[in-house]
C-alpha positions as CSV (number, residue, x, y, z in Angstrom):
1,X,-9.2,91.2,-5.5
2,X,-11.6,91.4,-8.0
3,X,-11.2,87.9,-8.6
4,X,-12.6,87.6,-5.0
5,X,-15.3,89.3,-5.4
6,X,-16.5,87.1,-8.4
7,X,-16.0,84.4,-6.2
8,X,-18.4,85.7,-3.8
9,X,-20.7,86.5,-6.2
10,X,-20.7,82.8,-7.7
11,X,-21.1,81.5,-4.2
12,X,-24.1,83.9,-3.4
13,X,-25.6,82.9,-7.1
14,X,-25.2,79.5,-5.7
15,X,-26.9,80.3,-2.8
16,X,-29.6,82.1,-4.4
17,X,-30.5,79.5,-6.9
18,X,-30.8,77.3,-3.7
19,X,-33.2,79.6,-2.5
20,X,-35.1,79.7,-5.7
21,X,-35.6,76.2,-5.6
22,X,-36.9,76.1,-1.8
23,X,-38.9,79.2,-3.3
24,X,-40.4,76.7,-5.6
25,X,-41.6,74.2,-3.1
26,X,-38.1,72.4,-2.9
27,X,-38.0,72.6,1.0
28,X,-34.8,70.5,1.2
29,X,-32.9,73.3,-0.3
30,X,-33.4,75.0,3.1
31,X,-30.2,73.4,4.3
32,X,-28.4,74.1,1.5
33,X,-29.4,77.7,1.7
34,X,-27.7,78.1,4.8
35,X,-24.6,76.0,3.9
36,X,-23.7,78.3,1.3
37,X,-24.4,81.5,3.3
38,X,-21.7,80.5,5.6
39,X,-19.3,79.9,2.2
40,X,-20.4,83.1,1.2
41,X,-19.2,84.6,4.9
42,X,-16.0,83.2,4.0
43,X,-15.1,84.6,0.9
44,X,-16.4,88.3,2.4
45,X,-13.6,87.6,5.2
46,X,-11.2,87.0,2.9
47,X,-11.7,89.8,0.6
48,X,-11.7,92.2,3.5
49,X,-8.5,90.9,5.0
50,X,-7.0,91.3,1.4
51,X,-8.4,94.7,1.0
52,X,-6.9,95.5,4.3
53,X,-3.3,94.1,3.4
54,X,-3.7,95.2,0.1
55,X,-1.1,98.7,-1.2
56,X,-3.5,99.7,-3.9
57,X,-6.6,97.8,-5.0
58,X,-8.6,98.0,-8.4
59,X,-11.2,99.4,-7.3
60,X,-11.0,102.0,-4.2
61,X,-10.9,100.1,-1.1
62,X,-14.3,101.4,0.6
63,X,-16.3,100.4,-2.8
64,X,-14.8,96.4,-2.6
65,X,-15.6,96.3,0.7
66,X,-19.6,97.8,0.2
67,X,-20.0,95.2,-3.1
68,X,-18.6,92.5,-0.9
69,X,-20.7,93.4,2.3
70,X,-24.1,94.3,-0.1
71,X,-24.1,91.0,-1.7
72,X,-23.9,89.3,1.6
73,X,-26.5,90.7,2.8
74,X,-28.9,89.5,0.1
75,X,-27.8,85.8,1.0
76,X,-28.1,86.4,4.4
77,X,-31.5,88.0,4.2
78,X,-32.4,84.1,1.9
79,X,-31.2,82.4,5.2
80,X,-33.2,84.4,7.5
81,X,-36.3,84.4,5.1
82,X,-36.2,80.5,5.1
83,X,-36.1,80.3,8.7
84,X,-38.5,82.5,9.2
85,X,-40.3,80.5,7.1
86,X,-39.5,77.6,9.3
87,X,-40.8,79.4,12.2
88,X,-44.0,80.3,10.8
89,X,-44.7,76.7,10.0
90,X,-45.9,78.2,6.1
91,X,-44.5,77.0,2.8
92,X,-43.5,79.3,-0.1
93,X,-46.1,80.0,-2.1
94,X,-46.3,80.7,-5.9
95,X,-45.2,85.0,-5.4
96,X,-42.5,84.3,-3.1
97,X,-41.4,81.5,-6.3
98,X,-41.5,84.3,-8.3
99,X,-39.9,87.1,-6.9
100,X,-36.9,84.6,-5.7
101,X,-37.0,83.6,-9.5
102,X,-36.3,87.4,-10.3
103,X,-33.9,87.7,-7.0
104,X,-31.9,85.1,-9.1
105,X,-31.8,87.0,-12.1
106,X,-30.6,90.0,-10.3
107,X,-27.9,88.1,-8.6
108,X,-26.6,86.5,-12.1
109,X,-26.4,89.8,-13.4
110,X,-24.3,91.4,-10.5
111,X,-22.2,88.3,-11.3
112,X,-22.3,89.9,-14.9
113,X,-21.1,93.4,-13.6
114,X,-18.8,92.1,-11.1
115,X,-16.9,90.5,-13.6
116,X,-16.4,93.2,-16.0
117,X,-15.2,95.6,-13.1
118,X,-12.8,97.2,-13.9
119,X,-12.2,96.5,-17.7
120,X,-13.2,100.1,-18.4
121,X,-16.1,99.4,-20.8
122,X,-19.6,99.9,-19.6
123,X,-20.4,96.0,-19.3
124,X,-20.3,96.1,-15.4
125,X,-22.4,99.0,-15.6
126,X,-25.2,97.7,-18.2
127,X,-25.3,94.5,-16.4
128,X,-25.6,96.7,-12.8
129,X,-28.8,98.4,-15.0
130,X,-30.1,95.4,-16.0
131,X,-30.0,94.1,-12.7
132,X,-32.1,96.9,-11.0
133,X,-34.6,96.6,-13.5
134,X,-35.5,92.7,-12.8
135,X,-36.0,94.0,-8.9
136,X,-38.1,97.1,-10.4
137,X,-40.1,93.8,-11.5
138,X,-40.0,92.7,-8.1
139,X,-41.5,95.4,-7.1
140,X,-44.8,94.7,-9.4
141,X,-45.2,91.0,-7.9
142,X,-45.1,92.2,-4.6
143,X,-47.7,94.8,-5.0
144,X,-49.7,92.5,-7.3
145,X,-49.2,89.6,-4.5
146,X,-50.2,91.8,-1.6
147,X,-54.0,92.6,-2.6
148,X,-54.9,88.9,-3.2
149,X,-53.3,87.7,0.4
150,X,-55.4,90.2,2.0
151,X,-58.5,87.9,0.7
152,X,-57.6,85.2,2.8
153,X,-59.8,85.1,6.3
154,X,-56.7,83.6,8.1
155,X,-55.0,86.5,10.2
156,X,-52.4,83.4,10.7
157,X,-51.9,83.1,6.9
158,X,-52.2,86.9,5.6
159,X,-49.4,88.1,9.0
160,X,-47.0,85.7,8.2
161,X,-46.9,85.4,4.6
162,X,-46.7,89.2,4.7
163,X,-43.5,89.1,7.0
164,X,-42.2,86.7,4.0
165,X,-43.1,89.3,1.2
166,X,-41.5,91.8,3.1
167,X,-38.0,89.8,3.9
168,X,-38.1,89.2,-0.2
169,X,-38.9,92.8,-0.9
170,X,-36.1,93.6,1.5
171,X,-33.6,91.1,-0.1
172,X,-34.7,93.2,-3.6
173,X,-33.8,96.6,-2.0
174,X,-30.1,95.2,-0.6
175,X,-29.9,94.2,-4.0
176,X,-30.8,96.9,-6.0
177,X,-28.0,98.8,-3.6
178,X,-25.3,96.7,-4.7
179,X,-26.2,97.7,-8.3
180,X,-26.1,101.0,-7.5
181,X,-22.9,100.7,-6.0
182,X,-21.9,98.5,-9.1
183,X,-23.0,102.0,-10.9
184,X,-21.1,104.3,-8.7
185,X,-17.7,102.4,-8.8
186,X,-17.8,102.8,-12.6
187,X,-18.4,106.0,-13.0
188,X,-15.2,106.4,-10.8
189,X,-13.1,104.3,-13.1
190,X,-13.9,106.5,-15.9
């Protein structure tokens, strides 16, 4: 099951560098975003049913199933951001580049933790840390981003570029939970 899970992870990294590139002005990534969402749906499914057939698991049932359903919520929070995007009629600009740069960075390093579940070292752990820390930076661009978009005299503009920063903030805090949870399942395997 664990071997799942990293699947999903890779899948949602997948997803998420997508979304970094659409982030970056690559608007044809838009598709691909949502392509591998729905990938990423399927590997949660499938962990889920295994978790439900499962007679033990490596990691207590309820914690698979909240890493699994946490880091689908990140990629489906990219889909929604790039449609709402879409339905705003406004490209990315250069803070929503990079806070999806550090959204990726957080995601490879979930990939990181969810790999090492499990081996009873603190890797998983370390990487979980590491991980909260790039959305900590987050954080700083978003706050940083926010004062300058206010300068702009177009209410069009300022509203729905705030709805983006918001969706990406949000995406960060669904993130940082996984970590936490990343955090919490260790300290139970110790």
């Amino acid at each position: 099951m664990l071997g799942m899970l990293d699947r999903q992870a890779l899948v949602t990294a997948d997803g998420m560098t997508a979304f970094q590139r659409w982030a970056h002005g690559e608007q044809v990534q838009a598709q691909q975003v949502r392509l591998i969402e729905h990938a990423a749906d399927e590997c949660k499914q499938d962990l889920t049913a295994a978790v439900r057939e499962a007679f033990t698991t490596p990691l207590e049932p309820e914690d698979l199933f909240d890493l699994s359903q946490g880091l689908d919520e990140v990629l489906n929070r990219a889909k929604d951001t790039v449609r709402e995007a879409e339905a705003l009629g406004l490209e990315p600009d250069e803070a929503m580049g990079d806070m999806a740069d550090l959204l990726l960075e957080g995601v490879d390093l979930l990939r990181v933790a969810f790999g090492a579940l499990g081996d009873g070292d603190d890797v998983a752990g370390e990487a979980a840390t590491a991980a909260i820390k790039t959305q900590r930076r987050l954080e700083r661009v978003y706050r940083a981003a926010m004062p300058e978009l206010l300068e702009s005299d177009d209410l069009r503009e300022v509203v729905g570029r705030q709805e983006l920063y918001r969706r990406l903030s949000d995406m960060s805090d669904r993130l940082l939970a996984v970590a936490e949870r990343v955090n919490y399942a260790t300290v139970k395997e110790l």
